[in-house]
C-alpha positions in Angstrom: -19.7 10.6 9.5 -18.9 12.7 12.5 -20.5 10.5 14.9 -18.4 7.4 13.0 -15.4 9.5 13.9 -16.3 9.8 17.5 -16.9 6.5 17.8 -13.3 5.6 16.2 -11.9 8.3 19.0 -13.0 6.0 22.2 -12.1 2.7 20.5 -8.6 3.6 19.7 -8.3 5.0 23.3 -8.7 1.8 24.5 -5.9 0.0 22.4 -3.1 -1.7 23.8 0.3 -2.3 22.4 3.0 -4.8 22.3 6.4 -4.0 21.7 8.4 -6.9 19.5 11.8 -6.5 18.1 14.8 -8.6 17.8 15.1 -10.1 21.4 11.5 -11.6 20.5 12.8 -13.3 17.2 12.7 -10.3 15.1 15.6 -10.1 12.4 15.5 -6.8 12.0 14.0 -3.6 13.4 13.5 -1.6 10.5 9.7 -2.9 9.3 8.9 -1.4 5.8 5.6 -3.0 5.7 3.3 -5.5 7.1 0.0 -7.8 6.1 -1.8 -10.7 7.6 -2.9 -13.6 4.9 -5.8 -15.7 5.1 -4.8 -18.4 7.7 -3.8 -15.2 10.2 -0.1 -15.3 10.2 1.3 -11.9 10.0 3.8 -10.8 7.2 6.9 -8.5 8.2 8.7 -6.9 4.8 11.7 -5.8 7.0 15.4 -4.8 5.9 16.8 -7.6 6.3 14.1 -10.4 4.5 10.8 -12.0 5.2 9.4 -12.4 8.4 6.7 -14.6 9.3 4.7 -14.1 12.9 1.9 -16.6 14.8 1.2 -14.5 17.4 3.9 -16.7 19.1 7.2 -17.1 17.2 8.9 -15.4 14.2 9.9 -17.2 11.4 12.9 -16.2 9.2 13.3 -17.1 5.7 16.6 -16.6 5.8 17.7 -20.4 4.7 14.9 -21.5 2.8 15.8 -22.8 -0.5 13.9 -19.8 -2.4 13.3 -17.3 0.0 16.5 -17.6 1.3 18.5 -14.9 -1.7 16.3 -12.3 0.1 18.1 -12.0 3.2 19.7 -9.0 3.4 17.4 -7.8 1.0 15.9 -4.4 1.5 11.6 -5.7 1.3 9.4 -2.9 0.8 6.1 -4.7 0.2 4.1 -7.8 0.9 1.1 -9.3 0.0 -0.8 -12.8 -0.3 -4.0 -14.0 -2.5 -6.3 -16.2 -1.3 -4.8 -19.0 -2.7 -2.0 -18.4 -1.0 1.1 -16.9 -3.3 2.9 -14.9 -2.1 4.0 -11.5 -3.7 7.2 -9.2 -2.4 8.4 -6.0 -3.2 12.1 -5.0 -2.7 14.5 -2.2 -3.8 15.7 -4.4 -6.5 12.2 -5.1 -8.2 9.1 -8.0 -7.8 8.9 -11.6 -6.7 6.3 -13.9 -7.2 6.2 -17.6 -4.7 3.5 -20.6 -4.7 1.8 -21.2 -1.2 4.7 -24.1 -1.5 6.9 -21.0 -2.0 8.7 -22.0 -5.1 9.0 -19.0 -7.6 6.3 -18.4 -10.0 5.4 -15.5 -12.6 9.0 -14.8 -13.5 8.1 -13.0 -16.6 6.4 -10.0 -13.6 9.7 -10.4 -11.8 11.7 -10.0 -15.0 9.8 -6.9 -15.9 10.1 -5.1 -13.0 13.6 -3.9 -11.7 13.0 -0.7 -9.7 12.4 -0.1 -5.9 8.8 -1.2 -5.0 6.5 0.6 -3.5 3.5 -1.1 -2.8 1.4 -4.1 -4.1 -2.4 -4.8 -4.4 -4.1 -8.3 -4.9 -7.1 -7.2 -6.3 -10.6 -9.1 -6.4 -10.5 -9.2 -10.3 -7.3 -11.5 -9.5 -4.8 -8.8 -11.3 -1.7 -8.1 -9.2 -0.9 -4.5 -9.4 2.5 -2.9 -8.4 3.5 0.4 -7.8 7.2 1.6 -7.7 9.9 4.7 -8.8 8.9 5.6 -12.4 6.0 3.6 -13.3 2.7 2.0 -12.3 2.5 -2.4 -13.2 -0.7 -4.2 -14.0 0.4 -8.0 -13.7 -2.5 -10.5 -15.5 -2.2 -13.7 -13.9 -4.4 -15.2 -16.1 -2.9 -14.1 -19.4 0.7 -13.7 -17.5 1.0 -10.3 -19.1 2.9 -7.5 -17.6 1.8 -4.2 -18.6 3.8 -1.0 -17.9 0.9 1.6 -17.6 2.2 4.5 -19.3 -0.3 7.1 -19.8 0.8 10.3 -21.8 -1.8 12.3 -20.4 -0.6 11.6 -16.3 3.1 10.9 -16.6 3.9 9.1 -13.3 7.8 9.3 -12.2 6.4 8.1 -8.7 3.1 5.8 -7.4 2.9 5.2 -4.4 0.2 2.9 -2.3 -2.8 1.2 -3.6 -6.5 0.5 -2.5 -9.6 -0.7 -4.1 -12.7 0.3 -3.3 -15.8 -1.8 -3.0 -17.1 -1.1 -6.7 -14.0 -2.8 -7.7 -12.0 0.6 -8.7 -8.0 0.8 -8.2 -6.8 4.1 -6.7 -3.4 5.2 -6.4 -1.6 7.6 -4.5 1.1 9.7 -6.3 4.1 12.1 -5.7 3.5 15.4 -7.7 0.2 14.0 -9.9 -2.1 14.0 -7.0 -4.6 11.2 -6.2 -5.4 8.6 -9.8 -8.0 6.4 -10.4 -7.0 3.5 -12.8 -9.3 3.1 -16.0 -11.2 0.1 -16.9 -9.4 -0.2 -19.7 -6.4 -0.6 -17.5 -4.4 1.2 -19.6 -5.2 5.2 -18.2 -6.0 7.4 -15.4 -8.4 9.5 -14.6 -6.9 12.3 -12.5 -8.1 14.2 -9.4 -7.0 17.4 -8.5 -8.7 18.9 -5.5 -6.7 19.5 -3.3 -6.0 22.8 -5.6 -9.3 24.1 -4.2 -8.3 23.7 -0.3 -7.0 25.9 1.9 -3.2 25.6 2.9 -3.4 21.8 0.7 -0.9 20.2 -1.0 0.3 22.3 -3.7 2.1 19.8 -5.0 -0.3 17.1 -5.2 2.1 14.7 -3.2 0.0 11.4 -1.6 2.2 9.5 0.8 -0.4 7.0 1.8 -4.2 5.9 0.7 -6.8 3.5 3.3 -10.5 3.1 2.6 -11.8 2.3 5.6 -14.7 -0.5 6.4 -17.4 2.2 6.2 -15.7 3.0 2.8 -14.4 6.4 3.3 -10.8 7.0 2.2 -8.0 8.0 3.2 -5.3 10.1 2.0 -2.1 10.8 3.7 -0.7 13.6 2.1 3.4 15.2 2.3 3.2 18.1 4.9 -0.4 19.4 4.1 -2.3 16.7 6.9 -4.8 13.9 6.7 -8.0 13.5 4.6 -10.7 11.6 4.7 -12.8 11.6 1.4 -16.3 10.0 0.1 -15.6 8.6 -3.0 -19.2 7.3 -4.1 -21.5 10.0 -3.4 -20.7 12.4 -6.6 -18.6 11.8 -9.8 -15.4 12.9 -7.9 -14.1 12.2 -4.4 -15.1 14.9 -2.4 -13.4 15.9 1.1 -15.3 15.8 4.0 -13.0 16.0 6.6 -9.0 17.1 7.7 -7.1 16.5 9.8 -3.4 18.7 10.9 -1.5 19.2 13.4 -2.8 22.2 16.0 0.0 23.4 18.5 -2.9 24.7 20.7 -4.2 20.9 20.6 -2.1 18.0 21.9 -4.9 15.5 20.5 -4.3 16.7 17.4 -2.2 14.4 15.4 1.3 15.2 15.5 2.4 16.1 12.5 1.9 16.8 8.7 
């Protein structure tokens, strides 16, 4: 693991970035969140609509026929299948579009009202949407919505999703710490380590979750640093290393 970390350290040394905003094409430069489909176009969710990026030219939705009532909208999330749909997130609740990008699933986007968080396409072909005061499992292939309200884990807040490669959906939340969803997709199993660790997050907050190709996650936690956890080796995920910030160490990362 430490040796994958090292390795990690001189690739990222050797990235380069390009700054694109608004005098490129870009309609806005507040970027919530961003995804590249399967055809290698990137996705922008920004403040002010959908953006789409070739590695040459944006493309604003802002006039299309059924994108075009989210301009001005406030996206928080993006995502495509692999047949092409795409699914957006916004402060005002879910949409659903065809690779043709007409509106589909309207009885998700009638169901869900509240600011979205994030959104998973997951390999079981369930959609699953995270947002203020509740968690969504959307069954495309029954078109169900189901609000997963569990009495035992009362979420007010979820925040990101990931799945791992057995299949399993993890969720990050504020104050209930890091969930794994049930197969009966109706519950969560709840994981409270971070109780056990020095100077951790008391409060159980997750701000972001990744699991990486080697499958380690993730977890970006609110003022209490970085973790990365193995989540296959015992019956619960078990931390193996963190990261915070060290004012005696300016390659630490910067801040909690």
């Amino acid at each position: 693991m430490f040796w994958s970390l090292m390795m990690y350290g001189e690739i990222y040394n050797n990235l380069y970035f390009e700054h694109l905003n608004n005098n490129h094409g870009l309609i806005s430069d507040e970027v919530n969140a961003s995804h590249q489909d399967g055809n290698g176009f990137m996705w922008f969710a920004t403040a002010e609509g959908i953006v789409r990026y070739d590695g040459y030219e944006f493309r604003s939705y802002k006039n299309h026929p059924h994108l075009g009532f989210l301009y001005g909208t406030q996206i928080t999330s993006i995502k495509t299948s692999h047949e092409g749909n795409l699914f957006v997130g916004t402060n005002k609740g879910f949409y659903a579009f065809s690779s043709l990008m007409e509106p589909i699933y309207q009885f998700a986007s009638d169901g869900i009202h509240s600011n979205v968080n994030d959104i998973l396409v997951a390999s079981n072909g369930n959609v699953y949407v995270t947002c203020y005061g509740g968690f969504y499992v959307i069954d495309i292939s029954k078109e169900s919505l189901i609000n997963v309200k569990d009495p035992k884990v009362q979420i007010n807040f979820s925040g990101q999703i990931a799945e791992d490669k057995k299949g399993r959906i993890w969720v990050g939340s504020w104050g209930k710490g890091l969930l794994k969803l049930n197969e009966d997709q109706k519950t969560f199993t709840k994981y409270a380590f971070f109780k056990h660790v020095k100077n951790g997050p008391s409060d159980n907050s997750i701000k972001s979750l990744l699991i990486d190709s080697n499958g380690y996650m993730w977890v970006g936690t609110w003022d209490c640093g970085l973790y990365v956890l193995d989540i296959y080796s015992g019956e619960e995920p078990e931390i193996i290393k963190k990261f915070e910030h060290d004012l005696n160490n300016r390659n630490s990362i910067p801040g909690d």
